[in-house]
KOLBALO-733636 format. One record per residue (C-alpha): y, x, z. Coordinates in steps of 0.5 Angstrom, whole numbers, padded with zeros to 4 digits, always signed. Layout:
YXZ;...
END
This chain:
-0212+0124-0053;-0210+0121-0060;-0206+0126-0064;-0198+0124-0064;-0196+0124-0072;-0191+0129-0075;-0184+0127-0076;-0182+0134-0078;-0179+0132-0084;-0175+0126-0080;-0167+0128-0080;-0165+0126-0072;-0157+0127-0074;-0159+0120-0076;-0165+0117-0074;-0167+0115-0067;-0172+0122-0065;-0178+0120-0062;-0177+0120-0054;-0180+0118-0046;-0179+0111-0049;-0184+0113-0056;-0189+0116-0052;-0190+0111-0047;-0191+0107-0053;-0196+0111-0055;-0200+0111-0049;-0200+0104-0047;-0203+0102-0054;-0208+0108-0053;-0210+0106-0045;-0216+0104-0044;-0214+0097-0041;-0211+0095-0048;-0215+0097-0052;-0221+0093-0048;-0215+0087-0051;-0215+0089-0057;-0221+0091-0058;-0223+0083-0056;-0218+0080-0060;-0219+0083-0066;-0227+0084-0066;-0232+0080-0070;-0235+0079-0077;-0231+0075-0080;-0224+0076-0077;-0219+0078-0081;-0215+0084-0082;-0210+0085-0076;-0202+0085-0079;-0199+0091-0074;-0191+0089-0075;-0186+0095-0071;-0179+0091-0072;-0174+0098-0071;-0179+0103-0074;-0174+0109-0073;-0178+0116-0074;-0184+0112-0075;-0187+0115-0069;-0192+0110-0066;-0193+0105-0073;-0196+0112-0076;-0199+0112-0069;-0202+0106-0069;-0204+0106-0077;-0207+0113-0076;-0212+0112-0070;-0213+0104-0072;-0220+0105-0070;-0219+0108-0063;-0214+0102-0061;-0218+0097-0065;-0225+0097-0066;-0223+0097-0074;-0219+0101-0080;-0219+0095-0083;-0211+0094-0081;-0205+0093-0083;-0198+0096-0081;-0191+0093-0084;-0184+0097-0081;-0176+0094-0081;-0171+0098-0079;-0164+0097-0080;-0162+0103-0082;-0164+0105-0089;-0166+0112-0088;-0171+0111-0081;-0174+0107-0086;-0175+0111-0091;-0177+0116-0086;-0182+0113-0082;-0185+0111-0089;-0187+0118-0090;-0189+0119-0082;-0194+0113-0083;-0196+0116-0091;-0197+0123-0088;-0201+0120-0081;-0206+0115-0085;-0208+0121-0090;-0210+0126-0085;-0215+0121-0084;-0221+0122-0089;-0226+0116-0088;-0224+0109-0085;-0216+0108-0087;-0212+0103-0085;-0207+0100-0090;-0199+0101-0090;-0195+0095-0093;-0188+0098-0093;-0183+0099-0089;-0177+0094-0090;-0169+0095-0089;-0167+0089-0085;-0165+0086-0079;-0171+0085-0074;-0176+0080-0076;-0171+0076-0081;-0175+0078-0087;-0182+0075-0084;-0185+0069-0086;-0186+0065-0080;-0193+0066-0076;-0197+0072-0079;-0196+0078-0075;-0202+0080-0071;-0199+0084-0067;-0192+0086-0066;-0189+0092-0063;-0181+0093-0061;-0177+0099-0058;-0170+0096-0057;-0164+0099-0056;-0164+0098-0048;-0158+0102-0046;-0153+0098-0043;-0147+0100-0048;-0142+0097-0052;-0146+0094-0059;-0144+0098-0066;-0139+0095-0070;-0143+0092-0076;-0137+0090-0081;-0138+0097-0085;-0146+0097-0083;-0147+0097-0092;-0143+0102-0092;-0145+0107-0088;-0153+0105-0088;-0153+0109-0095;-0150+0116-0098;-0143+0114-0100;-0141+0115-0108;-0140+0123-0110;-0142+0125-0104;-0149+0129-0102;-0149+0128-0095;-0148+0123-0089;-0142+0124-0086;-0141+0125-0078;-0138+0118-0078;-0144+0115-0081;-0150+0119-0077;-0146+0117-0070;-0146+0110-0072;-0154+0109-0074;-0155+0112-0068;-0152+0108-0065;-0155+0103-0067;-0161+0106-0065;-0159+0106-0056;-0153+0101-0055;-0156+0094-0053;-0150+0091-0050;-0149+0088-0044;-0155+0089-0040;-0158+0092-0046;-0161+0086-0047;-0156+0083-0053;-0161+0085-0059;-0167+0085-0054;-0165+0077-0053;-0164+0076-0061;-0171+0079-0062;-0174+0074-0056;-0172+0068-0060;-0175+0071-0066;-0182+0072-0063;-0185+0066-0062;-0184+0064-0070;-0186+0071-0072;-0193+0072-0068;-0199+0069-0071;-0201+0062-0067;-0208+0064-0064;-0208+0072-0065;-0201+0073-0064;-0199+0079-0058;-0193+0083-0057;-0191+0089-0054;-0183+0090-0052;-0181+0096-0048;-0175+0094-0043;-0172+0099-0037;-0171+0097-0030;-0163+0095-0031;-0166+0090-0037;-0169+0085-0031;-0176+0086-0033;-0178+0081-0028;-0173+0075-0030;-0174+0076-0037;-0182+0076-0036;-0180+0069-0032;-0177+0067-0038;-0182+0068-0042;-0187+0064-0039;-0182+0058-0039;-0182+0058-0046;-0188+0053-0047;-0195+0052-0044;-0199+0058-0045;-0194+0063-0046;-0196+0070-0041;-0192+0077-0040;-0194+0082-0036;-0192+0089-0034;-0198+0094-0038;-0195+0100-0038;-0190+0104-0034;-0186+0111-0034;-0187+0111-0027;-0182+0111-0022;-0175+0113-0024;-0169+0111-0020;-0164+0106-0024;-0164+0104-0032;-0169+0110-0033;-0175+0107-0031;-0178+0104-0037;-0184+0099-0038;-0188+0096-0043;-0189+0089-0043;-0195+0084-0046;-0193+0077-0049;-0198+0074-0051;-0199+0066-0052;-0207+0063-0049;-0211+0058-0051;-0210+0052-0048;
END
């Protein structure tokens, strides 16, 4: 197995805490199955360097993972990983997780870009990104209220600390997706086909059983000719909206 990165210095009063959801993440990229994928997509002499994008970062935990075990997923250090996350501390946070996991590695390292704080992949130029990786808020609850986002997304003046206010609000951010826990995921859907690269480009979007992983699959294969998704991972079998899966979007060659 493929050491998980330390995220012993992350503050989980305010940053999403690497969970079943993480690790699932963790071992779907690993599997032998996907690796094989990768590995193919991304070999040979004069293929360019991979650009990784993981959109809501959290603690770092899998684009560390993914920086620090390039080799083994990819066939190649050469790789190149971006985070975005919308809560200013999991960026700062998961910068030091993927800094710390790429320097255990002596030989072969892979290139950690930055972590930028915005929302989703607005901040992206169109049509770069490799591969792209995204844990979504899933839980079906009530969407955070955003309109003092700015002010509770830093430490407030004479202050030291966040408040409990502050920390219950980031995390929110982190779980709530709304009616069926799909409201962000569906934002960040329309966003992928103007992210991913036109030939290489491939995405890894964790759903759970109460978002429809079926209907939305249908829905990506009706995106236009080409488009495919399919169920690479799972956390086995779980009643209700616990159940977790991984699914590959990816577009083939026509």
């Amino acid at each position: 197995m493929l050491p998980t990165p330390s995220t012993s210095h992350v503050c989980f009063d305010r940053v999403y805490e690497p969970a079943e959801d993480s690790y699932l993440l963790l071992d779907t990229l690993a599997s032998p199955s996907e690796t094989a994928f990768l590995r193919d997509r991304f070999s040979g002499p004069v293929s360019p360097p991979p650009l990784v994008l993981e959109v809501g970062v959290g603690s770092g935990v899998v684009l560390a993972f993914v920086a620090a075990n390039a080799n083994s997923i990819f066939g190649r250090h050469d790789v190149l990983t971006l985070g975005t996350d919308i809560n200013s501390f999991a960026c700062k946070a998961a910068a030091q997780t993927v800094r710390n996991g790429i320097e255990e590695r002596e030989i072969g390292r892979s290139v950690f870009l930055d972590v930028v704080n915005g929302d989703l992949a607005t901040a992206v130029r169109p049509n770069t990104i490799d591969v792209f990786i995204f844990n979504p808020p899933y839980v079906p609850a009530q969407l955070p209220d955003i309109s003092r986002h700015d002010e509770h997304n830093t430490i407030q003046d004479g202050k030291n600390v966040t408040s409990f206010e502050q920390d219950s609000y980031l995390l929110e951010l982190s779980y709530a997706g709304g009616e069926d826990g799909m409201v962000v995921t569906n934002r960040m859907l329309e966003q992928i086909p103007e992210v991913l690269s036109e030939k290489r480009g491939v995405a890894y979007v964790l759903l759970c059983a109460q978002n429809k992983p079926e209907v939305v699959k249908q829905r990506i294969r009706e995106w236009s000719a080409g488009w495919q998704a399919e169920t690479v991972g799972s956390s086995g079998k779980k009643a209700g909206w616990e159940k977790l899966v991984i699914v590959r979007i990816w577009k083939s060659a026509d």
